[in-house]
N, C-alpha and C positions, 0 to 999 in steps of 0.2 A: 446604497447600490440598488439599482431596480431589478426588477425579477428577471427581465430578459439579459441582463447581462452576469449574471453566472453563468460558467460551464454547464455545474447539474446543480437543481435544487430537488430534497427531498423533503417532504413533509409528511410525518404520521402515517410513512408508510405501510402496509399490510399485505402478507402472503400468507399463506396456510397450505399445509400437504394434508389433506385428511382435515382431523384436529388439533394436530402439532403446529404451532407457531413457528415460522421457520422468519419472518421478519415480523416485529410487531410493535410499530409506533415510531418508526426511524426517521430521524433532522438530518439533514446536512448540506452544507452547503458549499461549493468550492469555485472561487475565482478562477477566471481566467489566466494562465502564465503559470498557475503554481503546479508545484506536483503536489498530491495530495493522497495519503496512503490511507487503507481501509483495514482495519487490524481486527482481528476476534480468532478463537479457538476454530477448530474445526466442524463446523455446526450451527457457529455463530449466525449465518445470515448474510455472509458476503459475497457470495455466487449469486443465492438468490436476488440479492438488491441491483446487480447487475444483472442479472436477466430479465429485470423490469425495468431499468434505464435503455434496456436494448429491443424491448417490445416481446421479447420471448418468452415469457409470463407477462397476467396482466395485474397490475395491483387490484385489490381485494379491497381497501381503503389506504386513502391518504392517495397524496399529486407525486409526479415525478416529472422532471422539466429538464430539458437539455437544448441549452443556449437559448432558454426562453419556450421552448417550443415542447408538445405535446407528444412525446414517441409514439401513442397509439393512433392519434392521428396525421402526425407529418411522418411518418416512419423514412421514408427514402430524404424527406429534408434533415433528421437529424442521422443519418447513419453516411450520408454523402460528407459530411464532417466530422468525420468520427474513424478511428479504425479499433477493432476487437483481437483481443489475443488469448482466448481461451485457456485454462487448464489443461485439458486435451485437445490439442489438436488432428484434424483429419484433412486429409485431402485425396481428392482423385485416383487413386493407386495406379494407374494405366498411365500418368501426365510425368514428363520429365521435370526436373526444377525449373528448368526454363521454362517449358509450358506452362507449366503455374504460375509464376511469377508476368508473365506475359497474360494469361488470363485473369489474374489478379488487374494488372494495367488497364486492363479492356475494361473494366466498372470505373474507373476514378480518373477526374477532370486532369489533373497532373498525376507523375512519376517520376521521381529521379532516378534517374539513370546512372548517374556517376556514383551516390548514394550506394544503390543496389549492387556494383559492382565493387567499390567499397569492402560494403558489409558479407558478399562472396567470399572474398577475397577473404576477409578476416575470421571469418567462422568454416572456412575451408568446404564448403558447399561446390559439389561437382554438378555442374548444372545440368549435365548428359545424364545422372540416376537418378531413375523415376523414384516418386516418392513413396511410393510402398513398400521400397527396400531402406527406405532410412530409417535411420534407429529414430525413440524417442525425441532423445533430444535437438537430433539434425531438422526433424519435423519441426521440433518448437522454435528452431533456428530461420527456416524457413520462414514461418509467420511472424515471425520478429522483424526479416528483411522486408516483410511484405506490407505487413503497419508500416515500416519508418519511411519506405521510400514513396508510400502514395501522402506525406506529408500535411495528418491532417488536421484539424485543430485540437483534438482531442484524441488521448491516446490512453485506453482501457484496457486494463495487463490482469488478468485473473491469475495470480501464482506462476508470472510467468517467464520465473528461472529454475521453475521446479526438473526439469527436464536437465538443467546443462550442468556439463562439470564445473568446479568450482574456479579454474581458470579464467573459463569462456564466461561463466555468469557475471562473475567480477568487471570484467572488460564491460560488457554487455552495457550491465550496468551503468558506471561511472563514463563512458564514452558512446554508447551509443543513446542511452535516455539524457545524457546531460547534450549530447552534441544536438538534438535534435531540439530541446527546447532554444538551446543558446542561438538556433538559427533564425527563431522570430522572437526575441524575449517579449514577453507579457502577453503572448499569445495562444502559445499551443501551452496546451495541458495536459498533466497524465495522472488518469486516476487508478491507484492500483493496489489490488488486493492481496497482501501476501502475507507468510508466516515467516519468510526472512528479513526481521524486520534490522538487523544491523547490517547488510550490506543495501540497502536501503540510506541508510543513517545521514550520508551527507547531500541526499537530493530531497527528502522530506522537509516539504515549507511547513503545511499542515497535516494532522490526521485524526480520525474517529475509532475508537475502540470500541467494536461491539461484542455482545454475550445477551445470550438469548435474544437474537434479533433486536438488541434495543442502543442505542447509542448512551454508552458509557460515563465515556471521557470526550469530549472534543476540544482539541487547543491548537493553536501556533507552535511548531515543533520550540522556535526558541524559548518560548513564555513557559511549555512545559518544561524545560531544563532547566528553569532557573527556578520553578516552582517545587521540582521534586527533585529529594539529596538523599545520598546517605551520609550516614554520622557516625565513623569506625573511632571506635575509645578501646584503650587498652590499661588492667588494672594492674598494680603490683601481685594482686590475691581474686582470691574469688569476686567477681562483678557483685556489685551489690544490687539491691532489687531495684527493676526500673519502673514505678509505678506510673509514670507521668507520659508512657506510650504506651499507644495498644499493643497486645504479647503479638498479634500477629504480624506488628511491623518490626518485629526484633527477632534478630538472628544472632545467637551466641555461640562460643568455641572456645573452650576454658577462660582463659582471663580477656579475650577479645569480645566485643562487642559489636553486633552492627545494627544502625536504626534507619527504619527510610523513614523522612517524612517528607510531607504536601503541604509546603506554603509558612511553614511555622519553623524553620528551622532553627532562627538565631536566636527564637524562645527554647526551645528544644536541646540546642548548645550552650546559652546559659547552665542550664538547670540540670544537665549532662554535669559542666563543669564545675558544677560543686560538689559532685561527689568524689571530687579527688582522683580522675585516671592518671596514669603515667603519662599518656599522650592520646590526642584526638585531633581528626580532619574531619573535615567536611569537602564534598565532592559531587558535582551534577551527575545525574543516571544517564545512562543511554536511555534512547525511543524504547529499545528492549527492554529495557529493566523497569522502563513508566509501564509499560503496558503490564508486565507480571507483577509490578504493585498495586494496576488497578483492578486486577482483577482476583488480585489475594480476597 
Protein backbone atom coordinates (compact mmCIF):
# COMPACT_ATOMS: atom_id res chain seq x y z
CA UNK A 1 0.00 0.00 0.00
CA UNK A 2 1.56 3.53 -0.82
CA UNK A 3 1.96 6.17 1.61
CA UNK A 4 -0.63 8.44 0.25
CA UNK A 5 -3.29 5.86 0.64
CA UNK A 6 -3.45 5.53 4.36
CA UNK A 7 -5.77 7.52 6.49
CA UNK A 8 -2.79 8.50 8.99
CA UNK A 9 0.67 7.33 8.81
CA UNK A 10 2.87 7.90 11.90
CA UNK A 11 6.59 7.40 11.99
CA UNK A 12 9.09 7.97 14.89
CA UNK A 13 7.06 10.40 16.23
CA UNK A 14 8.29 12.98 18.94
CA UNK A 15 6.75 15.65 21.38
CA UNK A 16 8.32 16.78 24.71
CA UNK A 17 6.53 19.07 27.39
CA UNK A 18 9.70 20.45 29.05
CA UNK A 19 11.87 17.33 29.40
CA UNK A 20 9.04 14.84 29.90
CA UNK A 21 8.43 12.60 26.80
CA UNK A 22 4.92 12.83 26.34
CA UNK A 23 5.25 10.80 22.76
CA UNK A 24 8.62 9.20 21.77
CA UNK A 25 9.15 7.22 18.74
CA UNK A 26 5.58 6.29 17.73
CA UNK A 27 4.49 3.86 14.19
CA UNK A 28 1.24 3.43 13.17
CA UNK A 29 -0.43 3.21 10.55
CA UNK A 30 -4.23 2.91 9.66
CA UNK A 31 -6.14 1.99 6.34
CA UNK A 32 -8.86 3.51 4.97
CA UNK A 33 -12.70 1.91 6.02
CA UNK A 34 -11.21 0.63 9.34
CA UNK A 35 -11.89 1.87 12.76
CA UNK A 36 -8.81 1.85 14.51
CA UNK A 37 -8.57 2.29 18.26
CA UNK A 38 -5.61 4.09 20.22
CA UNK A 39 -5.38 2.51 23.70
CA UNK A 40 -2.63 3.54 26.71
CA UNK A 41 -3.13 4.54 30.32
CA UNK A 42 -3.68 8.05 31.08
CA UNK A 43 -0.36 9.82 30.18
CA UNK A 44 0.37 7.48 27.71
CA UNK A 45 0.52 9.83 24.58
CA UNK A 46 -2.71 9.85 23.00
CA UNK A 47 -3.99 13.25 23.09
CA UNK A 48 -0.71 14.24 22.26
CA UNK A 49 -0.26 12.09 18.93
CA UNK A 50 -3.59 13.64 18.04
CA UNK A 51 -2.81 17.08 18.40
CA UNK A 52 0.06 16.55 16.05
CA UNK A 53 -2.21 14.65 13.45
CA UNK A 54 -4.31 18.00 13.74
CA UNK A 55 -1.53 20.58 13.52
CA UNK A 56 -1.98 21.71 17.14
CA UNK A 57 1.30 20.75 18.29
CA UNK A 58 4.23 20.36 15.93
CA UNK A 59 6.25 17.20 16.04
CA UNK A 60 9.71 17.57 17.53
CA UNK A 61 10.75 14.46 15.26
CA UNK A 62 9.62 11.79 13.24
CA UNK A 63 6.52 12.59 9.95
CA UNK A 64 2.79 12.49 10.53
CA UNK A 65 0.73 12.09 7.33
CA UNK A 66 -2.96 12.28 6.74
CA UNK A 67 -4.45 10.80 3.47
CA UNK A 68 -0.94 11.27 2.23
CA UNK A 69 -0.59 14.82 2.83
CA UNK A 70 1.44 17.00 5.43
CA UNK A 71 -0.95 18.62 8.40
CA UNK A 72 1.66 21.34 8.76
CA UNK A 73 1.65 22.23 5.53
CA UNK A 74 -1.84 21.51 3.80
CA UNK A 75 -3.65 22.08 7.14
CA UNK A 76 -7.19 23.29 5.65
CA UNK A 77 -6.62 20.23 2.94
CA UNK A 78 -6.40 17.68 5.54
CA UNK A 79 -8.93 19.04 8.25
CA UNK A 80 -11.71 19.75 5.20
CA UNK A 81 -11.66 15.65 5.39
CA UNK A 82 -11.51 15.08 8.59
CA UNK A 83 -13.83 15.99 11.72
CA UNK A 84 -12.36 16.33 15.42
CA UNK A 85 -14.21 15.37 18.67
CA UNK A 86 -12.31 16.39 21.65
CA UNK A 87 -12.15 15.24 25.20
CA UNK A 88 -13.52 18.57 26.19
CA UNK A 89 -15.64 20.16 24.28
CA UNK A 90 -16.40 24.09 24.08
CA UNK A 91 -18.56 26.07 22.14
CA UNK A 92 -19.86 29.65 21.69
CA UNK A 93 -21.98 29.99 25.19
CA UNK A 94 -24.25 32.90 23.57
CA UNK A 95 -25.22 30.25 20.19
CA UNK A 96 -28.27 28.16 20.39
CA UNK A 97 -27.86 24.40 19.14
CA UNK A 98 -29.10 25.45 16.15
CA UNK A 99 -26.77 28.12 15.63
CA UNK A 100 -24.09 25.98 16.15
CA UNK A 101 -24.90 23.28 14.33
CA UNK A 102 -25.80 25.78 11.30
CA UNK A 103 -22.41 27.34 11.84
CA UNK A 104 -20.78 24.11 12.07
CA UNK A 105 -22.58 23.66 8.27
CA UNK A 106 -21.25 27.06 7.03
CA UNK A 107 -17.29 25.38 7.10
CA UNK A 108 -18.04 21.85 5.30
CA UNK A 109 -18.78 21.20 1.47
CA UNK A 110 -21.88 18.88 2.66
CA UNK A 111 -24.18 18.27 5.77
CA UNK A 112 -26.86 15.89 6.27
CA UNK A 113 -29.63 17.17 7.25
CA UNK A 114 -31.89 14.24 7.72
CA UNK A 115 -28.75 12.70 9.58
CA UNK A 116 -28.64 15.67 12.10
CA UNK A 117 -32.16 15.71 12.77
CA UNK A 118 -31.87 11.84 13.31
CA UNK A 119 -29.34 12.14 15.76
CA UNK A 120 -31.50 15.35 17.55
CA UNK A 121 -34.11 13.48 17.82
CA UNK A 122 -32.23 10.45 19.45
CA UNK A 123 -29.90 12.22 22.07
CA UNK A 124 -32.90 14.50 22.84
CA UNK A 125 -31.03 17.86 22.06
CA UNK A 126 -33.42 20.92 22.27
CA UNK A 127 -32.14 23.07 19.55
CA UNK A 128 -33.74 26.35 21.15
CA UNK A 129 -30.87 25.91 24.43
CA UNK A 130 -28.00 27.70 23.89
CA UNK A 131 -25.15 25.83 24.79
CA UNK A 132 -23.69 27.29 27.73
CA UNK A 133 -26.59 25.79 29.62
CA UNK A 134 -25.78 22.19 28.54
CA UNK A 135 -24.55 19.92 30.81
CA UNK A 136 -21.33 18.01 29.88
CA UNK A 137 -22.36 15.50 28.29
CA UNK A 138 -25.28 17.30 26.04
CA UNK A 139 -22.18 19.40 24.74
CA UNK A 140 -20.31 16.17 23.88
CA UNK A 141 -23.63 15.14 22.32
CA UNK A 142 -23.62 18.13 20.36
CA UNK A 143 -20.03 17.51 18.66
CA UNK A 144 -20.89 14.13 18.12
CA UNK A 145 -24.07 15.41 15.80
CA UNK A 146 -21.75 17.88 14.44
CA UNK A 147 -18.78 15.32 13.25
CA UNK A 148 -21.25 12.70 11.79
CA UNK A 149 -23.47 15.00 9.92
CA UNK A 150 -20.71 16.90 7.92
CA UNK A 151 -19.81 13.25 6.77
CA UNK A 152 -16.16 13.10 6.54
CA UNK A 153 -13.71 10.79 5.52
CA UNK A 154 -12.13 10.65 8.66
CA UNK A 155 -13.59 10.57 12.14
CA UNK A 156 -11.22 11.41 15.22
CA UNK A 157 -12.90 10.70 18.72
CA UNK A 158 -10.46 11.64 21.66
CA UNK A 159 -12.38 9.73 24.67
CA UNK A 160 -15.48 10.63 23.25
CA UNK A 161 -18.11 8.95 25.25
CA UNK A 162 -16.49 10.03 28.44
CA UNK A 163 -19.28 12.75 28.83
CA UNK A 164 -22.60 10.45 28.28
CA UNK A 165 -24.63 8.17 30.36
CA UNK A 166 -24.15 4.59 29.77
CA UNK A 167 -27.49 4.44 27.85
CA UNK A 168 -26.71 7.06 25.34
CA UNK A 169 -22.86 5.93 24.92
CA UNK A 170 -24.01 2.45 24.06
CA UNK A 171 -26.49 3.69 21.34
CA UNK A 172 -23.89 6.27 20.30
CA UNK A 173 -21.65 3.71 19.92
CA UNK A 174 -22.96 0.62 18.18
CA UNK A 175 -25.37 2.88 15.88
CA UNK A 176 -24.11 5.89 15.31
CA UNK A 177 -20.15 5.05 14.53
CA UNK A 178 -21.18 1.68 12.95
CA UNK A 179 -24.09 3.67 10.76
CA UNK A 180 -21.85 6.21 9.65
CA UNK A 181 -19.05 3.81 8.38
CA UNK A 182 -21.61 1.36 6.76
CA UNK A 183 -22.84 4.45 4.68
CA UNK A 184 -19.59 4.41 2.37
CA UNK A 185 -17.76 1.09 3.49
CA UNK A 186 -13.94 1.14 2.97
CA UNK A 187 -14.11 4.52 3.09
CA UNK A 188 -14.65 6.61 6.05
CA UNK A 189 -12.64 5.96 8.92
CA UNK A 190 -12.50 6.46 12.60
CA UNK A 191 -9.59 6.84 14.65
CA UNK A 192 -10.18 6.90 18.40
CA UNK A 193 -8.74 7.21 21.41
CA UNK A 194 -10.37 5.82 24.48
CA UNK A 195 -10.17 4.10 27.90
CA UNK A 196 -13.54 2.31 27.29
CA UNK A 197 -12.02 -0.17 25.46
CA UNK A 198 -15.14 -2.97 25.80
CA UNK A 199 -17.80 -1.06 24.45
CA UNK A 200 -15.67 -0.32 21.80
CA UNK A 201 -15.16 -4.22 21.25
CA UNK A 202 -17.33 -4.94 18.24
CA UNK A 203 -16.28 -1.93 15.98
CA UNK A 204 -12.51 -2.35 16.52
CA UNK A 205 -10.67 -3.75 13.07
CA UNK A 206 -7.30 -2.62 14.34
CA UNK A 207 -5.53 -0.98 17.43
CA UNK A 208 -2.19 0.34 19.10
CA UNK A 209 -1.34 0.14 22.76
CA UNK A 210 0.59 2.79 23.93
CA UNK A 211 2.81 3.46 27.36
CA UNK A 212 5.26 5.94 27.60
CA UNK A 213 4.48 7.42 24.46
CA UNK A 214 5.74 4.34 22.56
CA UNK A 215 3.77 1.87 20.48
CA UNK A 216 3.48 -1.33 22.51
CA UNK A 217 1.37 -3.69 20.88
CA UNK A 218 0.10 -3.26 17.36
CA UNK A 219 -2.32 -6.02 15.81
CA UNK A 220 -5.60 -6.84 13.73
CA UNK A 221 -8.31 -6.81 16.59
CA UNK A 222 -8.96 -10.56 15.27
CA UNK A 223 -5.19 -11.81 14.98
CA UNK A 224 -4.96 -10.43 18.56
CA UNK A 225 -7.93 -12.78 19.83
CA UNK A 226 -6.62 -15.63 18.68
CA UNK A 227 -3.25 -14.85 19.71
CA UNK A 228 -4.00 -14.14 23.40
CA UNK A 229 -6.01 -16.66 25.83
CA UNK A 230 -6.57 -17.52 29.11
CA UNK A 231 -6.20 -20.97 30.54
CA UNK A 232 -8.54 -21.54 33.75
CA UNK A 233 -7.46 -25.13 35.48
CA UNK A 234 -8.92 -26.24 38.34
CA UNK A 235 -7.24 -28.85 41.12
CA UNK A 236 -8.71 -31.46 43.45
CA UNK A 237 -5.88 -29.77 46.11
CA UNK A 238 -3.53 -27.15 46.26
CA UNK A 239 -2.33 -26.07 42.63
CA UNK A 240 0.91 -27.26 42.22
CA UNK A 241 3.82 -25.01 41.20
CA UNK A 242 3.70 -23.55 37.72
CA UNK A 243 7.17 -23.07 36.63
CA UNK A 244 6.80 -23.12 32.92
CA UNK A 245 4.88 -19.33 32.91
CA UNK A 246 5.87 -16.21 34.00
CA UNK A 247 4.29 -15.55 37.83
CA UNK A 248 3.20 -12.45 36.33
CA UNK A 249 0.80 -14.15 33.88
CA UNK A 250 -0.81 -16.24 36.52
CA UNK A 251 -3.61 -15.47 38.79
CA UNK A 252 -4.55 -17.98 41.46
CA UNK A 253 -7.62 -18.56 44.07
CA UNK A 254 -7.39 -21.53 46.14
CA UNK A 255 -7.54 -24.61 43.86
CA UNK A 256 -8.31 -22.33 40.57
CA UNK A 257 -6.05 -21.30 38.47
CA UNK A 258 -5.72 -18.68 35.61
CA UNK A 259 -2.84 -18.21 32.98
CA UNK A 260 -2.81 -15.72 30.04
CA UNK A 261 -0.80 -16.33 27.44
CA UNK A 262 0.47 -14.77 23.87
CA UNK A 263 0.74 -17.14 20.92
CA UNK A 264 1.88 -20.41 22.77
CA UNK A 265 -1.08 -21.67 24.17
CA UNK A 266 -1.74 -25.33 22.96
CA UNK A 267 2.12 -25.75 24.27
CA UNK A 268 1.09 -24.02 27.49
CA UNK A 269 -2.23 -26.43 27.70
CA UNK A 270 -0.24 -29.52 27.04
CA UNK A 271 2.08 -28.94 29.77
CA UNK A 272 -0.83 -27.45 32.03
CA UNK A 273 -2.43 -30.97 31.38
CA UNK A 274 -0.17 -33.12 32.90
CA UNK A 275 -0.23 -31.97 35.89
CA UNK A 276 -3.31 -33.57 36.54
CA UNK A 277 -6.31 -30.56 37.15
CA UNK A 278 -9.76 -31.72 37.54
CA UNK A 279 -10.76 -29.50 34.56
CA UNK A 280 -9.47 -26.95 32.18
CA UNK A 281 -10.63 -24.41 29.16
CA UNK A 282 -9.10 -22.24 27.28
CA UNK A 283 -10.88 -18.98 26.03
CA UNK A 284 -9.97 -15.75 23.84
CA UNK A 285 -9.64 -12.28 25.87
CA UNK A 286 -11.49 -9.32 25.13
CA UNK A 287 -9.42 -6.07 23.52
CA UNK A 288 -9.65 -5.17 27.36
CA UNK A 289 -8.01 -7.75 28.90
CA UNK A 290 -5.10 -7.83 25.63
CA UNK A 291 -4.50 -4.46 26.59
CA UNK A 292 -4.07 -5.14 30.75
CA UNK A 293 -1.87 -8.26 29.73
CA UNK A 294 0.19 -6.11 27.66
CA UNK A 295 0.93 -3.85 29.79
CA UNK A 296 1.40 -6.17 33.05
Amino acid sequence: MNADTYAIEIAGLVHKYGKADAVNGLNLRVKPGKCYGLFGRNGAGKTTTIKCLLNLLRPMAGTVRVFGLDPRKDEVGVKSRLAYVPDMVAFYPWMTVRDTLDYLASFRRTWNRTTEKELLGQFRLDVTKKTGALSKGQRTQLALVGAVCAEPELLVLDEPTSGLDPIVRREFIQTVIGAYQEADPGRRTVFVSTHLITEFEGLIDEFTIMDGGRDVVTLDADEARSRYKKIHARFAGTPPPIDFVEPRNIVGNGREVDITVNGNSEAVLERLKALGPESVSLEALTLEEIFVAALK
